[in-house]
N, C-alpha and C positions, 0 to 999 in steps of 0.2 A: 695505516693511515693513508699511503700511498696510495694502497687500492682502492680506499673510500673516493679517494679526492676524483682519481681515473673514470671511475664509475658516475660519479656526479656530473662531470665532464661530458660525459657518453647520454647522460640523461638531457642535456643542455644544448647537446650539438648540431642536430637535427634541424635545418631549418623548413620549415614550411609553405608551402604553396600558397597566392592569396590571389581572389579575385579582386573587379573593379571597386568593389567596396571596405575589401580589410579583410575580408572572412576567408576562414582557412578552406583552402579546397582540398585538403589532404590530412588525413588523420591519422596518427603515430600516439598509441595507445603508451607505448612506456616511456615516452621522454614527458617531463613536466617544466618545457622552456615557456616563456612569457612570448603572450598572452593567452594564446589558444588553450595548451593542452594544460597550463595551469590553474586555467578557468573551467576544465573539462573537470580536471581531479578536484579541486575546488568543490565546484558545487554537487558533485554526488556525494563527497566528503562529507560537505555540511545537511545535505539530506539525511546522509545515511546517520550522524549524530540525532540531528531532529528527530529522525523517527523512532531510534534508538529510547529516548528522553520519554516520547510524546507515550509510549507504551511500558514505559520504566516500572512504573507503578503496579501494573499487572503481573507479572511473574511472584510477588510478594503479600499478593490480598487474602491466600490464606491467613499467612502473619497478622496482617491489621486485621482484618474481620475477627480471630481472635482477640487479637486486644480490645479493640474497639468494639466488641459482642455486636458487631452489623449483620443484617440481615441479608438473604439473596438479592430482595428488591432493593435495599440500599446499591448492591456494586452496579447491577444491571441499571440500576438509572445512572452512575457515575460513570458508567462505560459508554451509555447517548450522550452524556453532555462531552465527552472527552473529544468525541466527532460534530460533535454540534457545532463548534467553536470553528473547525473549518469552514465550515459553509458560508459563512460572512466575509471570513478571511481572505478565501479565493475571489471575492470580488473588487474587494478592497484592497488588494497586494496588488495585483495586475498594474491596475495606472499608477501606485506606487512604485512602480517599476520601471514605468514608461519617463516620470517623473525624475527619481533619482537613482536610478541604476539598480545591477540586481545585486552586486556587493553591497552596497549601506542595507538593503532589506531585506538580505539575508543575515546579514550580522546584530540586528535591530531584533529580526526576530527569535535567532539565538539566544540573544540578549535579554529579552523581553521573556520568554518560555522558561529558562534557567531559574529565575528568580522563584516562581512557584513551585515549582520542581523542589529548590532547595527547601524551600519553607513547608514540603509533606509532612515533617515528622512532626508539624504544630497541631496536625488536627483532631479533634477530639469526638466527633461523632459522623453519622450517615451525611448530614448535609456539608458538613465541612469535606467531608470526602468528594464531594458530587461538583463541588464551588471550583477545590482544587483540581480537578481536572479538567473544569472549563476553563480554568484557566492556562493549562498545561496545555491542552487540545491546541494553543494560539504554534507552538512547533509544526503542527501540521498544517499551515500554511509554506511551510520552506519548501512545498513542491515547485508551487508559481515562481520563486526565484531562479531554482535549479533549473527551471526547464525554459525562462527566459534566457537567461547566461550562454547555456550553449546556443538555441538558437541565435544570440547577438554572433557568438563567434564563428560560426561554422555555415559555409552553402549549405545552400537548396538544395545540392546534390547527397550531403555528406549527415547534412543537420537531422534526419531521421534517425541514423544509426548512434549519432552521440545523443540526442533526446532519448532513445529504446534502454542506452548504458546504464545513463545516469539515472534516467528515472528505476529500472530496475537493480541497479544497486542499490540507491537510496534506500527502497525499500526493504532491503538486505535487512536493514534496522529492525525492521517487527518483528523478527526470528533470532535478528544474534541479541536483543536483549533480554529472550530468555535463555539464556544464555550466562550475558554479562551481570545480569543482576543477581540469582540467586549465586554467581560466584561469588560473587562481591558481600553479600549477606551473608554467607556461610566460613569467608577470609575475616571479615569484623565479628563472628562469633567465636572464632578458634582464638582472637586476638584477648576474647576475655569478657566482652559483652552478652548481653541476655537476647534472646530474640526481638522483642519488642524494641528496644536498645539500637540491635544490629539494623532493622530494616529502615530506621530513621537515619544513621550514618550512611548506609548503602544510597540512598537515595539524593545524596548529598555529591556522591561522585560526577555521575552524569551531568547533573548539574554546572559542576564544574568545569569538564572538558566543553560543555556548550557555550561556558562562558570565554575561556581562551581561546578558543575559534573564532567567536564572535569578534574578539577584538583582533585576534593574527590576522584572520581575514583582509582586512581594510589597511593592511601595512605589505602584504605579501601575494597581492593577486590583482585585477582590471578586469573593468565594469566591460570593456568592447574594446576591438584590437587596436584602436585609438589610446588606449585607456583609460583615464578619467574618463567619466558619463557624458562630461559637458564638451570633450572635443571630438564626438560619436559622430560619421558621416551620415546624415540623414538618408537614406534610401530614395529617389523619384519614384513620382507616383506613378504604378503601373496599373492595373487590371488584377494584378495579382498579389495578396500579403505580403510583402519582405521578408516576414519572419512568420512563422508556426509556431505559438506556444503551446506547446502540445505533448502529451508524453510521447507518441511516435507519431509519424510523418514517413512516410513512403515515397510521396509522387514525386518523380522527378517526370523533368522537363521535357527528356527526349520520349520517357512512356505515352503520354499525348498523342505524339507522331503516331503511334504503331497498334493507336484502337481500330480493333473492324467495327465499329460501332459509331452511328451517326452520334455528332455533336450538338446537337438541338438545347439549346437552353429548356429546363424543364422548368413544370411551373411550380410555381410557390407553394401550393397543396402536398405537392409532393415531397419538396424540399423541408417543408415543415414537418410532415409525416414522418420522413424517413431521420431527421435530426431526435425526435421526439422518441422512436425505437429504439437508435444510438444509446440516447439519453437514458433508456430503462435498461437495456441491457449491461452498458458500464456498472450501473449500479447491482446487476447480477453476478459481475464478474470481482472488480475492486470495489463494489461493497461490500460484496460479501467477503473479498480478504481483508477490508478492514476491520469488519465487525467479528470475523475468525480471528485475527490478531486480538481481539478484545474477551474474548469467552473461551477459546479455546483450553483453555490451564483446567478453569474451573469444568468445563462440560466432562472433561478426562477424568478429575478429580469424583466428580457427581455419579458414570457412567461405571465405572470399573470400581465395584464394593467388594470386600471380604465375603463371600457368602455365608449366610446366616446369620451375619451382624447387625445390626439396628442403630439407629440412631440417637434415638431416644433411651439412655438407661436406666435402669431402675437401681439408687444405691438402697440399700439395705443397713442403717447403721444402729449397733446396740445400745438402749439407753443406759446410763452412768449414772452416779451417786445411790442415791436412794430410790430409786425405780426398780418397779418389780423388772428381773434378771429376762421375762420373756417379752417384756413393751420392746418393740421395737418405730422409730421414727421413718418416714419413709419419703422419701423425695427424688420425684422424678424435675430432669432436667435436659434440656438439647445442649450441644456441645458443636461449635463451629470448623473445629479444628482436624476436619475432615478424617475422622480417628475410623469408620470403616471403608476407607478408598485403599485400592491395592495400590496406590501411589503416593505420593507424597509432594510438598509442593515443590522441589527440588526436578524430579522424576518427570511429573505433569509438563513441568518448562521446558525440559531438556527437549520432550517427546511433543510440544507447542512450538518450539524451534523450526523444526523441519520447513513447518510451513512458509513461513518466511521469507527460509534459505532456498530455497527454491526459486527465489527472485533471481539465482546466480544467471540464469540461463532460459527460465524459463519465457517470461516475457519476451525476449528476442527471438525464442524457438517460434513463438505466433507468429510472430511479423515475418521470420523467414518464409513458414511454410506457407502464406501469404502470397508473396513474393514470388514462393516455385511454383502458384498454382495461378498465378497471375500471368506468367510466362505462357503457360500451355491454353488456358482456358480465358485469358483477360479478364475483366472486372466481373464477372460468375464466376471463375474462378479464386476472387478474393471473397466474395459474399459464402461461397460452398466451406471455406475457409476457418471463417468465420463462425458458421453454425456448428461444422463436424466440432471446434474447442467448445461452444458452449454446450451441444447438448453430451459432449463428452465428462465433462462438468457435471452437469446432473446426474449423470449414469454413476458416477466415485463418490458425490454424495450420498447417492440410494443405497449405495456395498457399502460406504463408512457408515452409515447408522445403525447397520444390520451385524457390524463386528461383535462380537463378544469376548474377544481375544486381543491382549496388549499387540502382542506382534501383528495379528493381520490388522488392526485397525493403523500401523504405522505404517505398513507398506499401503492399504488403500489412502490413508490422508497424505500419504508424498504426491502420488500419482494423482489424488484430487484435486495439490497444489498446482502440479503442474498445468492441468489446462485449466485453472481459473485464471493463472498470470499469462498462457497463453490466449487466451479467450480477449484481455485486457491488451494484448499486443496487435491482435485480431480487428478488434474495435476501431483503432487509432492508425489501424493501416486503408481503411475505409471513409475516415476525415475526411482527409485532403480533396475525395471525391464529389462530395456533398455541392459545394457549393466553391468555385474556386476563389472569387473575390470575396468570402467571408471567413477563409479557411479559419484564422483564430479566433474567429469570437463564435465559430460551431465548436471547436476542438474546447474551448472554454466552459460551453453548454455543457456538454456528450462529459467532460469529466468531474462537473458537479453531479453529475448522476450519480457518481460511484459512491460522493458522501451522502447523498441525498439516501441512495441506496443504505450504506453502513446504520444509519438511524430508525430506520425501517426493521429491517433486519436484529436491531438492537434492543428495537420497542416489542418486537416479535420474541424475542427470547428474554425478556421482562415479565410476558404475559403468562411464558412456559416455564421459567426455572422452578418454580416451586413446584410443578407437577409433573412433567416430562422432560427433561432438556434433549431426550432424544426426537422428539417431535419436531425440536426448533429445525433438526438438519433437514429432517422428511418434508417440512413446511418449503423450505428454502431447495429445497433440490426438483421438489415438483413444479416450483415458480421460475426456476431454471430451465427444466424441463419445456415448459409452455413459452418460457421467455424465447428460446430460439429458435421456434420457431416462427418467429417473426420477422426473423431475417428474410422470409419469402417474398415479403411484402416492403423490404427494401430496396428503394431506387433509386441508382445515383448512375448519371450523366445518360439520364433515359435506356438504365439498365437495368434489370433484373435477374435474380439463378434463372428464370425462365427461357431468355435470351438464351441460354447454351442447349437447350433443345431444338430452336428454333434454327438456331447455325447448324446443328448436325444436320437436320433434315434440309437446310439451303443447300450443306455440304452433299448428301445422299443424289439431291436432285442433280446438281451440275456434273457429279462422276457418270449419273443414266446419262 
């Protein structure tokens, strides 16, 4: 008990640096003392629940689609509307936020997302499935709070690296609950339940932790280092956003000083242009890991069969009573219950995990190498960046569709994870450049793209499930492909990759 208390102690002790407004200039990853770093663990925390929650449901649609005899097209529309439900959310939360801090609306929306969540085991057909995950989808709004929080608490200087944290932990969640659910499904069937049974209790837990959160929250954490919402120091107005809400955020202040590159205000054609790329590429990167978080189980389930096996069987049964002994009755029937996949729905999730969990690190991996390449080459050095994750991206897509093997297809989709969540760190390191007096409401645009993206992408693999779910990847990896290379044609602060041919050869002339 001693050592507990010691240890607590040591988590508590640390005090923190703050500038002329409250905000921590210095960030101390293991201590959780009030406000800063309790607002940091805070709201990755309650991301990484949300998204946990918001994808709960998927690791177990083998189950229900058995019970419920639903269709491919039944989940594949439940799976658009599950991302649907963000897209309104994130416009809608932001000045909710601005309004009454990001604690009530992140616990609000805990709150609010929990409730459907627990009431899945009500539903009785395809469109009750489709209903309940619009309404479930409303979790995936907990971004916008998460990434408001830190940036209240943290500089300009610092506020990139705890935005990069939290938004990739959060997302941690669409990997470990496949994971946490079929455990949980297969703990309430050993307890003595049936399957259909099990996946209605299971779905009941999640729920739950979302709703004690919901309320810990607003008793154990502060909206901004003032606390309360309402004693927040206003920021003066500068030229420059106060805050980035954003998943990451790069520029610091002293980088400015140290471009070779004139600062010429660019014009608005351009500025639009280049937001507009942003905007489609997000949605090639964190769309498409939303809508992999959504298909992922079943495309594994669909792709890897018994060979030889069919789906469609033929039973054969003998007639009875007084029927001549060779009439036989014959009924062909489909069967949901994925009976020739070399996997199982257990297996499928474990091996849908990965992707996810690859949030550990990868996302930040972008933003670093970013950073190193920003160093040597400046802002063509962040655009080169940029392109080498996404069309790295496309190339792990093209080897993962082409697997026919359970192991090489897990080691190609780790390695695909990773630079789709680097690709996504990539993105968001190139923000801040765009436009500097509009930095949050570009970084607002650029990451509706990625839902705007997942829907796309979802209605895409709606049109394919019943005839190729291996097309879906080929469709999406060659739009990846073609996607980055549009980064040539981005320009920010009257810059382009081109720009770094142009310095070698300024360089070549002044060494004659």
């Amino acid at each position: 008990m001693s050592y507990f208390c010691r240890f607590m102690k040591k988590l508590h002790a640390k005090e923190i640096k703050k500038d002329e407004n409250g905000k921590a200039k210095q960030f101390q990853l293991f201590s959780i003392r009030r406000p800063y770093m309790r607002a940091f663990h805070t709201s990755w925390f309650c991301f990484f629940l949300a998204f946990t929650s918001w994808f709960g449901i998927q690791p177990l649609i083998p189950t229900i689609m058995k019970e419920l005899k639903l269709s491919k097209t039944d989940v594949a529309n439940s799976g658009i509307a599950s991302v649907a439900a963000t897209i309104g959310l994130r416009i809608i939360v932001g000045p909710l936020c601005d309004k009454f801090g990001p604690r009530k609306i992140m616990s609000a929306l805990l709150l609010t997302g929990s409730i459907p969540m627990a009431l899945a085991g009500l539903i009785k057909n395809g469109t009750g499935l489709i209903v309940l995950r619009l309404f479930i989808g409303v979790l995936g709004g907990a971004f916008v709070p998460c990434q408001f929080w830190t940036s209240i608490m943290f500089n300009s200087k610092i506020v990139g690296t705890a935005n990069a944290l939290v938004g990739g932990w959060g997302n941690l969640g669409g990997g470990f609950t496949f994971l946490f659910m079929p455990a949980i499904f297969q703990l309430v069937k050993l307890a003595g339940a049936d399957e259909f049974l099990a996946w209605k209790i299971a779905v009941i837990i999640p729920a739950l932790i979302c709703c004690i959160a919901g309320v810990t929250i607003l008793f154990t954490s502060d909206d901004c280092p003032q606390g309360p919402w309402r004693k927040r120091i206003l920021p003066e107005r500068t030229n420059q956003d106060p805050a980035v809400i954003g998943e990451e955020e790069s520029l610091q202040s002293e980088e400015s000083k140290n471009l070779d590159f004139e600062h010429r205000r660019q014009s608005n054609a351009w500025t639009v242009s280049t937001v507009f790329i942003l905007f489609v590429q997000y949605g090639l990167c964190f769309g498409v890991e939303i809508a992999t978080n959504t298909v992922l189980n079943l495309y594994l389930l669909y792709k890897f069969k018994i060979e030889g096996c069919n789906e469609t069987e033929v039973e054969i049964s003998n007639g009875v009573g007084n029927v001549v002994s060779n009439a036989t009755q014959i009924k062909t029937f489909s069967r949901n219950d994925f009976h020739c996949s070399v996997l199982n729905q257990n297996t499928a999730s474990l091996i849908a995990s990965l992707f996810g969990l690859m949030n550990l690190f990868a996302r930040a991996l972008g933003g670093s190498l970013s950073d190193a390449l920003f160093k040597t080459l400046k802002l063509p050095g962040r655009l080169i960046a940029h392109q080498l994750c996404l069309a790295g991206e496309g190339v792990m897509l093209i080897i993962f569709s082409q697997m026919t093997s359970i192991p090489s297809a897990i080691a190609t989709l780790t390695m695909c994870s990773v630079f789709v969540q680097a690709s996504e760190g990539t993105t968001f390191s190139l923000v801040p450049y765009v436009n500097k007096q509009r930095v949050g409401v570009i970084a607002g645009l650029v990451g509706a793209g990625g839902n705007t993206g997942a829907i796309i992408w979802n209605t895409i693999w709606l049109q394919l499930v019943d005839i190729n779910p291996s097309m879906w990847v080929l469709d999406t990896c060659v739009c990846v492909i073609c996607g980055s290379t549009l980064t040539l044609f981005i320009r920010i602060e009257n810059t382009t990759t081109w720009h770094l041919f142009k310095n070698k050869k300024k360089e070549k002339r002044q060494i004659k």
